[in-house]
C-alpha positions in Angstrom: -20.8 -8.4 -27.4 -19.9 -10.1 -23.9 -16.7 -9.7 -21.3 -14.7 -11.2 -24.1 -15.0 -8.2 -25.9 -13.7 -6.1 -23.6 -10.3 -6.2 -24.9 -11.4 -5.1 -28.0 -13.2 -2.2 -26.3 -10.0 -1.0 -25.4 -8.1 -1.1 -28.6 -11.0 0.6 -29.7 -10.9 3.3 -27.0 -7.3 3.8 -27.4 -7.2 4.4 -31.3 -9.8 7.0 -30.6 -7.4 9.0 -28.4 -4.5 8.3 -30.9 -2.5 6.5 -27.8 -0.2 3.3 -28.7 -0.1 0.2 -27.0 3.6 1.6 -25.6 2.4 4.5 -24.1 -0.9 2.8 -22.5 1.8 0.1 -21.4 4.0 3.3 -20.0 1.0 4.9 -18.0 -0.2 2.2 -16.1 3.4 0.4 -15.5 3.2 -2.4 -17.7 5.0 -4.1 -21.2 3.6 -3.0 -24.0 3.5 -6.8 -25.0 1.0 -7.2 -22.1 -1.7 -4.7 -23.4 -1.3 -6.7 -26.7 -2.2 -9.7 -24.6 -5.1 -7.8 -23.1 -6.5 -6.3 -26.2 -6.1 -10.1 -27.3 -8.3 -11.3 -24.8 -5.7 -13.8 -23.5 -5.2 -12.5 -20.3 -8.0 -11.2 -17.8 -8.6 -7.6 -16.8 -8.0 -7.2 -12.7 -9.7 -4.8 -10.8 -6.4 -3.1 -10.9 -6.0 -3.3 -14.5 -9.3 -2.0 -15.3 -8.4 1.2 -12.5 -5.7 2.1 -14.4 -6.4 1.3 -18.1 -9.6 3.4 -17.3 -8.1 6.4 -16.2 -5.2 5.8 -18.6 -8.1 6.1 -20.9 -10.0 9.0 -19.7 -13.1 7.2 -18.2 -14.0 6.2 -14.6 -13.1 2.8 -13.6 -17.2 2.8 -12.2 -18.2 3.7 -15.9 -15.6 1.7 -17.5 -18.0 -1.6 -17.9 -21.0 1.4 -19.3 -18.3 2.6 -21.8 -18.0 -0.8 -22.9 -21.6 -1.8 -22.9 -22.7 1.3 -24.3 -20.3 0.3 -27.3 -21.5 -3.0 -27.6 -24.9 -1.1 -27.6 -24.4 1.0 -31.0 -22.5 -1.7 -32.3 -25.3 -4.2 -32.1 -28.0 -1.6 -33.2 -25.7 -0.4 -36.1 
């Protein structure tokens, strides 16, 4: 996995807690068209994004990247 992925992380992340695209778009003050976008890969992930879509998400934004390359970790050794 690279830093493309990351958007993928996050879909994955957000399935897990059961949470739309709406409501993720909701908490962090964005369109839920947006987070598509993001999950997508076609737009980048800010600083301020990845604050908010972290906590949004119930991780640290410091341990947001570890989430996602501890992932990409058990994905790769699956």
């Amino acid at each position: 996995m690279n830093n493309n992925d990351i958007g993928h992380w996050i879909m994955v992340r957000r399935a897990m807690l059961r949470m739309s695209q709406a409501r993720l778009a909701k908490a962090i003050g964005v369109d839920q068209s947006y987070i598509s976008l993001i999950e997508r890969n076609e737009r980048p992930l800010t600083d301020e994004l990845r604050q908010k879509i972290s906590a949004a998400l119930g991780c640290k934004p410091e341990d947001f990247l570890r989430e996602f390359q501890n992932a990409a970790s058990v994905v790769t050794h699956a």
